[in-house]
N, CA, C and O atoms as a Tinker XYZ file with bonds, in Angstrom:
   360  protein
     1  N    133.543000  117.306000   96.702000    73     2
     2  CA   133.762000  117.826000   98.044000    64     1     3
     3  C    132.647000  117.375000   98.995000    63     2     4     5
     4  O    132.908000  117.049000  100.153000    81     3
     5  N    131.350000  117.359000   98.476000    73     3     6
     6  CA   130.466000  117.067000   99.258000    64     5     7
     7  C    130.040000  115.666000   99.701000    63     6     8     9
     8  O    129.211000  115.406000  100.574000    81     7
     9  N    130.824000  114.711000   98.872000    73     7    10
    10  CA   130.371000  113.614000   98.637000    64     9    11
    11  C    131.586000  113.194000   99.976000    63    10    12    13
    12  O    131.428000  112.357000  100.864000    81    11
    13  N    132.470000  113.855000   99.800000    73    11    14
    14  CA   133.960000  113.637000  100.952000    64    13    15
    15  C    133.472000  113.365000  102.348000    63    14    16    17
    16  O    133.581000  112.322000  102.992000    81    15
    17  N    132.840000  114.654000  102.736000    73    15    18
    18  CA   131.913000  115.110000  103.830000    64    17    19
    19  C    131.387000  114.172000  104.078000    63    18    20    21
    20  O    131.963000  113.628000  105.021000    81    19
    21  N    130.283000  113.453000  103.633000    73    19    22
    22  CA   129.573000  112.330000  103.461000    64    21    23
    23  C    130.413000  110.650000  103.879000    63    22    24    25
    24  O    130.456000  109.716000  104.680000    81    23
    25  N    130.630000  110.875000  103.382000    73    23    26
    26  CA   132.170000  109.604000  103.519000    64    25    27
    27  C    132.567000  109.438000  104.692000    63    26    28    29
    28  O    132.583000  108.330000  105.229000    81    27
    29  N    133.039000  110.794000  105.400000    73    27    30
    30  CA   134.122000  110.722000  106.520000    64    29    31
    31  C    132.912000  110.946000  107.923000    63    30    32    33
    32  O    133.276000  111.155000  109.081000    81    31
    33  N    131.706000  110.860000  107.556000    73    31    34
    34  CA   130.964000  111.049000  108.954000    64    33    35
    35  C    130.021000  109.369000  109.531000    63    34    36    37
    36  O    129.408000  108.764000  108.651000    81    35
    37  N    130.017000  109.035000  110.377000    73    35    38
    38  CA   129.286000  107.591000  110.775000    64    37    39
    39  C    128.408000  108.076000  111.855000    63    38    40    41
    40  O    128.498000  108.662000  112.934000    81    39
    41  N    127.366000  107.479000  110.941000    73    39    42
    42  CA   126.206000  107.826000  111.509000    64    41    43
    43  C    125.611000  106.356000  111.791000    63    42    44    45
    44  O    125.647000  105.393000  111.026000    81    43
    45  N    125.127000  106.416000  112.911000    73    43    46
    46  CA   124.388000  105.168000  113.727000    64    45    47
    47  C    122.869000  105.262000  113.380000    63    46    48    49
    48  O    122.051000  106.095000  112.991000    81    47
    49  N    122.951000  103.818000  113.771000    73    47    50
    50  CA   121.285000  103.453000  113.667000    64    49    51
    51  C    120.587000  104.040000  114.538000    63    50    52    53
    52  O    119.483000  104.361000  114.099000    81    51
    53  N    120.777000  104.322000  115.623000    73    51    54
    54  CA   120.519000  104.830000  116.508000    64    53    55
    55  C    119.880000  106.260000  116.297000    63    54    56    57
    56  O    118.700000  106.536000  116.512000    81    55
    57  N    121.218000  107.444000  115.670000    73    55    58
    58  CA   120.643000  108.458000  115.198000    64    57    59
    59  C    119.950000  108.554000  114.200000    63    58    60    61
    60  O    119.498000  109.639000  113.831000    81    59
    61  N    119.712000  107.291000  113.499000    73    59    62
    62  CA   118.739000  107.770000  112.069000    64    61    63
    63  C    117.024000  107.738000  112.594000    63    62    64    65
    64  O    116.083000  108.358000  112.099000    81    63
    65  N    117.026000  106.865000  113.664000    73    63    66
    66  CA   115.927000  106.109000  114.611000    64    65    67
    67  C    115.391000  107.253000  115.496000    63    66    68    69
    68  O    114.176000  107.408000  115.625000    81    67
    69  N    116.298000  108.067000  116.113000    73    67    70
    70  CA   116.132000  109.470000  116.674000    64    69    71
    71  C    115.465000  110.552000  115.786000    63    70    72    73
    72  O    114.327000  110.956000  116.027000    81    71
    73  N    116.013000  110.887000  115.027000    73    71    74
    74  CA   116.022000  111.642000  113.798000    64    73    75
    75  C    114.405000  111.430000  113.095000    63    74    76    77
    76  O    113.729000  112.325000  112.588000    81    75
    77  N    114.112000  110.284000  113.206000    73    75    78
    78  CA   112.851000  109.648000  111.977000    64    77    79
    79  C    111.756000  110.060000  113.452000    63    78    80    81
    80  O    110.861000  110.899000  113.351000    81    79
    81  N    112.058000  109.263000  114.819000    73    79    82
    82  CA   111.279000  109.651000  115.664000    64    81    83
    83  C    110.465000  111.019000  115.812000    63    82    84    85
    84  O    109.325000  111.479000  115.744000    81    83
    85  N    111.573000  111.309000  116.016000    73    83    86
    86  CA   111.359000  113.073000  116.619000    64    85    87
    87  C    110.658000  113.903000  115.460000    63    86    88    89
    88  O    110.011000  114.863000  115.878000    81    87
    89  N    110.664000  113.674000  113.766000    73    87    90
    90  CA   110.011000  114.523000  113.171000    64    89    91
    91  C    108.858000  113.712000  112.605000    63    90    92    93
    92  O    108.130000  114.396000  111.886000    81    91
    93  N    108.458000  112.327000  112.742000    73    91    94
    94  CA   107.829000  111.466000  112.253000    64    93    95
    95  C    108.145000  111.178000  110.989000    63    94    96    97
    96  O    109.014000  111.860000  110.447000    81    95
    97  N    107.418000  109.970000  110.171000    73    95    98
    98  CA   107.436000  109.825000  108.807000    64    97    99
    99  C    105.994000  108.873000  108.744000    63    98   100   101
   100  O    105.314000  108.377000  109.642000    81    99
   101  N    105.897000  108.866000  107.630000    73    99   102
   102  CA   104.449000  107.863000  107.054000    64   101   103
   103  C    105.166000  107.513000  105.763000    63   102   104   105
   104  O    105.930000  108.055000  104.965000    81   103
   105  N    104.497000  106.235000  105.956000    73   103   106
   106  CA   104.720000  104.917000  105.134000    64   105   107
   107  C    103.641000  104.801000  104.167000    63   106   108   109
   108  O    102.795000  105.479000  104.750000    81   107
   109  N    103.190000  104.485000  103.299000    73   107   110
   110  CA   102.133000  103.854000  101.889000    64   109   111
   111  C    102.767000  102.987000  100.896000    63   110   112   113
   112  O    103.885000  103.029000  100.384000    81   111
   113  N    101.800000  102.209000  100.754000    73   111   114
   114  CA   102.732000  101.568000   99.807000    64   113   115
   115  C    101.101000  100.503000   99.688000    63   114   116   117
   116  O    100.233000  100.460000  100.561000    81   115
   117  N    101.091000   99.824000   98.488000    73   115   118
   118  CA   100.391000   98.716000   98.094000    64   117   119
   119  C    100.757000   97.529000   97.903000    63   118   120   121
   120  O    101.780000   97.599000   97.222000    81   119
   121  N    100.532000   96.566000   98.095000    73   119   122
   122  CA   101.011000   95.031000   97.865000    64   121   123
   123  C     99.439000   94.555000   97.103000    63   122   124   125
   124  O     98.267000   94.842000   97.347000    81   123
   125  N    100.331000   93.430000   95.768000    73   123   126
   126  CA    98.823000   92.433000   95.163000    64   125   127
   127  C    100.291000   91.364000   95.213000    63   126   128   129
   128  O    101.502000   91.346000   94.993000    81   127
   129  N     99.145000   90.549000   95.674000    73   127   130
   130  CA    99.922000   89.096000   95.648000    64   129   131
   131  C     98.986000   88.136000   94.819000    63   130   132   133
   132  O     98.121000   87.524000   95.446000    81   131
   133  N     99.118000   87.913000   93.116000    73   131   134
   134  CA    98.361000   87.476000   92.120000    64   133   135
   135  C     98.832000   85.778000   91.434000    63   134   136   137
   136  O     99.989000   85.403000   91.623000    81   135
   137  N     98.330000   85.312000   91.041000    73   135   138
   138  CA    98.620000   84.125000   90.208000    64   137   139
   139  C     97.788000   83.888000   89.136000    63   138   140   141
   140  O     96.566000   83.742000   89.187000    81   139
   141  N     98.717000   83.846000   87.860000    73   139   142
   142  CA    98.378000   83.387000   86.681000    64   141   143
   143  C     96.995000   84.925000   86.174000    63   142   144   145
   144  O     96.026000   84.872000   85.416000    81   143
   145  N     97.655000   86.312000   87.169000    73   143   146
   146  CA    96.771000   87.498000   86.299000    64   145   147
   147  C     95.618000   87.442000   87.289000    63   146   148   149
   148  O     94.586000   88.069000   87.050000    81   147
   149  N     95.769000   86.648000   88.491000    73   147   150
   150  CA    94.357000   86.946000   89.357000    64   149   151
   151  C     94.472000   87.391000   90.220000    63   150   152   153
   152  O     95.381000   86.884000   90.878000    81   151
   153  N     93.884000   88.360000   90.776000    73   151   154
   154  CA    94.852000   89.053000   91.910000    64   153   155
   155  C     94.006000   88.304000   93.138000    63   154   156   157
   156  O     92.775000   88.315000   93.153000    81   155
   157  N     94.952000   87.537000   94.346000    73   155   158
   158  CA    94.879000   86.934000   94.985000    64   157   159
   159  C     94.520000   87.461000   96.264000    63   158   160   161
   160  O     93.400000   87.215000   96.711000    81   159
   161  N     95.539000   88.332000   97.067000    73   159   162
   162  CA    95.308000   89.331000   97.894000    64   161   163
   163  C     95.506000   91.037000   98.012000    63   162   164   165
   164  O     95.342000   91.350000   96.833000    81   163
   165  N     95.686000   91.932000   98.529000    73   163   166
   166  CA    95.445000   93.418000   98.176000    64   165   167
   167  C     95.642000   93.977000   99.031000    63   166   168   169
   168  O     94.568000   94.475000   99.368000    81   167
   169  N     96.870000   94.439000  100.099000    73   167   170
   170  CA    96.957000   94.947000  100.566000    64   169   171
   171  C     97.357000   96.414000  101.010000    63   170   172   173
   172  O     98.575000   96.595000  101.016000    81   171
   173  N     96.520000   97.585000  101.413000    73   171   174
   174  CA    96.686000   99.068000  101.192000    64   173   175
   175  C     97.351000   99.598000  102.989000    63   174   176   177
   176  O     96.872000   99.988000  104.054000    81   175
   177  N     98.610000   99.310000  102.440000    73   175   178
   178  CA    99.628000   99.638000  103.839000    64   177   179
   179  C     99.506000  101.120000  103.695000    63   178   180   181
   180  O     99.347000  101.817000  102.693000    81   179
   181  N     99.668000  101.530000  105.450000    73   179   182
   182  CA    99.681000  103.059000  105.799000    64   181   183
   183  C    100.349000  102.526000  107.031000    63   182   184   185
   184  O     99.933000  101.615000  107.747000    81   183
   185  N    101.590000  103.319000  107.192000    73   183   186
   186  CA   102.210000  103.348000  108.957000    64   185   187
   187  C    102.391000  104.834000  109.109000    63   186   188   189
   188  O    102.303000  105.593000  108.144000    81   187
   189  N    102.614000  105.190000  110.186000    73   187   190
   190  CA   102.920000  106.360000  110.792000    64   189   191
   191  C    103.859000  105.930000  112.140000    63   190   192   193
   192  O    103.500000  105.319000  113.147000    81   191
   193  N    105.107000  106.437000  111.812000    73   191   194
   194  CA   105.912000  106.276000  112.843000    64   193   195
   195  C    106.283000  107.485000  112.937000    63   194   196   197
   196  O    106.635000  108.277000  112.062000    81   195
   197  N    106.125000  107.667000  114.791000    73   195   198
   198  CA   106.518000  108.894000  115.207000    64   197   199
   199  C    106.831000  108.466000  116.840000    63   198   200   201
   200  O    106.570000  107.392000  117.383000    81   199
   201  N    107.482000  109.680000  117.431000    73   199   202
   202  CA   107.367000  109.321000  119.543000    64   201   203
   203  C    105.970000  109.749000  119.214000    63   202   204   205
   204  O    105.321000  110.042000  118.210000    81   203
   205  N    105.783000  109.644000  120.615000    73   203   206
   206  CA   104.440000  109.840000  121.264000    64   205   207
   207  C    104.624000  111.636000  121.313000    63   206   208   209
   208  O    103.834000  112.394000  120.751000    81   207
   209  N    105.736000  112.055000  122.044000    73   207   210
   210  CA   105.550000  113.461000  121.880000    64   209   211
   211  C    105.071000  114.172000  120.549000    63   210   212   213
   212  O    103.965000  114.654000  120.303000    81   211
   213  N    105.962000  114.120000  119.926000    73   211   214
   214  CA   105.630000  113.937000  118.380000    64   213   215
   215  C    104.073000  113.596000  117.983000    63   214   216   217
   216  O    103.399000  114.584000  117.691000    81   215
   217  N    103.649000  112.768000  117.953000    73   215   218
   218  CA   102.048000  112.604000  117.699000    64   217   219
   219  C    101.201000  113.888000  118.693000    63   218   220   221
   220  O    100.416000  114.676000  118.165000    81   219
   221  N    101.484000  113.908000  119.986000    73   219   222
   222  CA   100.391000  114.555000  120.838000    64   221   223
   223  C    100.733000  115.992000  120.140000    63   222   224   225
   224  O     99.817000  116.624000  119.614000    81   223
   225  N    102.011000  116.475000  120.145000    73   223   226
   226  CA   102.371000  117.899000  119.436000    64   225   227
   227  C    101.301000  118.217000  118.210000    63   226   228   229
   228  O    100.500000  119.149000  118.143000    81   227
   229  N    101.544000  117.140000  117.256000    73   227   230
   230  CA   100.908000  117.143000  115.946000    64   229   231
   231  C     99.479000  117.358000  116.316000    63   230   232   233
   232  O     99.000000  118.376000  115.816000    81   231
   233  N     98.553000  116.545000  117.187000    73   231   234
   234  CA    97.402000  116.054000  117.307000    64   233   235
   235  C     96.931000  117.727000  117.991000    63   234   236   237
   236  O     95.794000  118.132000  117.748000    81   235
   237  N     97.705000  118.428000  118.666000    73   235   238
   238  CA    97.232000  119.903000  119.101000    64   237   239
   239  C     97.020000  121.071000  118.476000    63   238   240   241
   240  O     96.542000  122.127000  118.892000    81   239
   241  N     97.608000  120.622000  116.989000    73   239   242
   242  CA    97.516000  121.351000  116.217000    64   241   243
   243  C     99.148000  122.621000  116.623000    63   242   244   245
   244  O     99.220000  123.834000  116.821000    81   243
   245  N    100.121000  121.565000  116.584000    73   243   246
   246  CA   101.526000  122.360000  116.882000    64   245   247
   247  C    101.444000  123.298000  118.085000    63   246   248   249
   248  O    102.094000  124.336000  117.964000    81   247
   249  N    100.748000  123.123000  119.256000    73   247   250
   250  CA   100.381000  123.943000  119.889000    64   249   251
   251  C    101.723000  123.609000  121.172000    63   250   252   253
   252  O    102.435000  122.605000  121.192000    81   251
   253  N    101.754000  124.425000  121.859000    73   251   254
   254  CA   103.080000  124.221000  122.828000    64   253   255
   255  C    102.937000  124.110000  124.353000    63   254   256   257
   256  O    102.822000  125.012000  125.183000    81   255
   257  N    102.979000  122.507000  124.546000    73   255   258
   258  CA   102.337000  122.422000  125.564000    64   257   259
   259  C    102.753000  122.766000  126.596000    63   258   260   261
   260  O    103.923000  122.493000  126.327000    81   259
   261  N    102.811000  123.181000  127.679000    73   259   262
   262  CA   103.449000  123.815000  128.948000    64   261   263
   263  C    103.801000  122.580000  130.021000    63   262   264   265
   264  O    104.684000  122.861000  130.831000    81   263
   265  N    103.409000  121.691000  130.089000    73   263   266
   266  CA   104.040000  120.640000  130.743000    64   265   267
   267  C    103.957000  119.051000  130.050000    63   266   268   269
   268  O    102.868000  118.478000  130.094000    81   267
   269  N    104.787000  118.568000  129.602000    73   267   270
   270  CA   104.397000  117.779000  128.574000    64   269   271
   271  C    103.850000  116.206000  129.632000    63   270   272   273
   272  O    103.108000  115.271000  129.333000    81   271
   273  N    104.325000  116.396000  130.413000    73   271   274
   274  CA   103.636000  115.333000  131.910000    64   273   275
   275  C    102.491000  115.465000  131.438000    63   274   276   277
   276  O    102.076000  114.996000  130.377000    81   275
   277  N    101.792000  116.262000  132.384000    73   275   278
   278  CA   100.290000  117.327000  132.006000    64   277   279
   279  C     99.110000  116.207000  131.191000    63   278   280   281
   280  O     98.204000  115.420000  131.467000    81   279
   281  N     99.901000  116.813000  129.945000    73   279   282
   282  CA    99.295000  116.607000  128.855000    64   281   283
   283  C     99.059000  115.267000  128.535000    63   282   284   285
   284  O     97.923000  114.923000  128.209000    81   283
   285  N    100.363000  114.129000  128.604000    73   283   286
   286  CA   100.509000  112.978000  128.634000    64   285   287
   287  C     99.275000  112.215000  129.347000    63   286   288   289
   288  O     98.569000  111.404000  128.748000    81   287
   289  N     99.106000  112.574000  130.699000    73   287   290
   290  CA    98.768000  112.244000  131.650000    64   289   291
   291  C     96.650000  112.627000  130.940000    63   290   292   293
   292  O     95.801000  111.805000  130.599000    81   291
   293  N     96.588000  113.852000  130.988000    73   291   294
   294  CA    95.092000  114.183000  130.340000    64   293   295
   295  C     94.877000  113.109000  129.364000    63   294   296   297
   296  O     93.940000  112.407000  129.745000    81   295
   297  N     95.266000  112.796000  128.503000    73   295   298
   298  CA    94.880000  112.067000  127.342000    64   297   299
   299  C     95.090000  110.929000  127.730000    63   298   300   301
   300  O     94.324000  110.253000  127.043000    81   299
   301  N     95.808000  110.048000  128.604000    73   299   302
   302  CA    95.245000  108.866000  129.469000    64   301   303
   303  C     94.194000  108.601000  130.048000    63   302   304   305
   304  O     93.839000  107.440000  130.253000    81   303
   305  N     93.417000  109.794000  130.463000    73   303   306
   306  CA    92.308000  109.923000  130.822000    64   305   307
   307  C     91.455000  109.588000  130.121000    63   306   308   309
   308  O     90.702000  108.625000  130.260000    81   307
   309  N     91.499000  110.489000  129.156000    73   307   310
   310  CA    90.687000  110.578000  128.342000    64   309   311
   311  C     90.641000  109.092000  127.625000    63   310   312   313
   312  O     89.478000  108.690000  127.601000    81   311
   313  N     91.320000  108.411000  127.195000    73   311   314
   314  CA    91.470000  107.107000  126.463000    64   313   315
   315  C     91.136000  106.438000  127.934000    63   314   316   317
   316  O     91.071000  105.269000  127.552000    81   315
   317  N     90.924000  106.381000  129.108000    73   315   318
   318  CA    90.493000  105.447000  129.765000    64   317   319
   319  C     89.181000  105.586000  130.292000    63   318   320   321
   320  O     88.433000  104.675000  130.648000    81   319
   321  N     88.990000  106.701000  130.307000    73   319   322
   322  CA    87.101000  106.885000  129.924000    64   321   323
   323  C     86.669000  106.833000  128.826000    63   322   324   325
   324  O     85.516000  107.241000  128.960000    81   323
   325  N     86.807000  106.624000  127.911000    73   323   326
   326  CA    86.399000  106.324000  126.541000    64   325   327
   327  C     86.190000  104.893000  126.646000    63   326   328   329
   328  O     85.096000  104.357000  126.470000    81   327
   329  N     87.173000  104.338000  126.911000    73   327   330
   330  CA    87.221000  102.340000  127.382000    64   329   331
   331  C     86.146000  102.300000  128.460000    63   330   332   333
   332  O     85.289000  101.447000  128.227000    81   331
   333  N     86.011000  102.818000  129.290000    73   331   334
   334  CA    85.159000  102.781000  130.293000    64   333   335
   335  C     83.610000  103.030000  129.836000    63   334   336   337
   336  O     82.710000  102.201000  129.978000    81   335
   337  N     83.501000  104.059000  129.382000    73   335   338
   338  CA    82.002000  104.356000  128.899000    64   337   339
   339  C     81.944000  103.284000  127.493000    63   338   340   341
   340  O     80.762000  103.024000  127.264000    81   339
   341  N     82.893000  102.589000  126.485000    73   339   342
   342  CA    81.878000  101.490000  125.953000    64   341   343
   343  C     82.426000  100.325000  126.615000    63   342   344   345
   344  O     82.499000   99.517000  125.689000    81   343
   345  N     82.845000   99.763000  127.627000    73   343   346
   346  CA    82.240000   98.938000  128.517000    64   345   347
   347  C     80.833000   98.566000  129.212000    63   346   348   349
   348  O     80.311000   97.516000  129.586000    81   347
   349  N     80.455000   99.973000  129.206000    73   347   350
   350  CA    79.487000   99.676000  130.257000    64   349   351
   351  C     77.889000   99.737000  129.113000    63   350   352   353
   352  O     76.733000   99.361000  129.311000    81   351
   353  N     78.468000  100.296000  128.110000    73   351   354
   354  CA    77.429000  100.264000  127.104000    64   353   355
   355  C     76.840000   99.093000  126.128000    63   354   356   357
   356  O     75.936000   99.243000  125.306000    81   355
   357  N     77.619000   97.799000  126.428000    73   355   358
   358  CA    77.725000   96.590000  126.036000    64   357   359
   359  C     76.640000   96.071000  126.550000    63   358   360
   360  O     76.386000   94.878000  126.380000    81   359
């Protein structure tokens, strides 16, 4: 029965892309790329895909922001004085 359900619904790329957005996910995974037992290269993958809302939510500690503009907008700031002050520290 459940598997029926499953069957008869089409789901887009679109909504799986929505779906993954909106609650985030993280990625890990390792790659060795070896020859003849030598390990050649080593790579220690980490992604984090999320929206941006999504990250700033997380980054507040789930906190609920009252204008999500606002907030957007503060932390531009903030990341452009941060660029600014080690500019000038060079």
């Amino acid at each position: 029965m459940e598997r029926d359900m499953l069957d008869n619904q089409d789901v887009s790329l679109l909504d799986v892309l929505d779906a993954v957005l909106e609650k985030g996910v993280v990625l890990r995974g390792d790659i060795t790329i070896s020859i003849a037992d030598i390990d050649l290269v080593y790579l220690d993958l980490r992604i984090l895909l999320s929206s941006v809302d999504t990250l700033i939510d997380s980054a507040q500690g789930k906190r609920q922001a009252t204008d999500k503009g606002e907030t957007i907008r503060s932390w531009e700031k903030e990341e452009t004085a941060d660029g600014a002050n080690a500019a000038t520290s060079r």
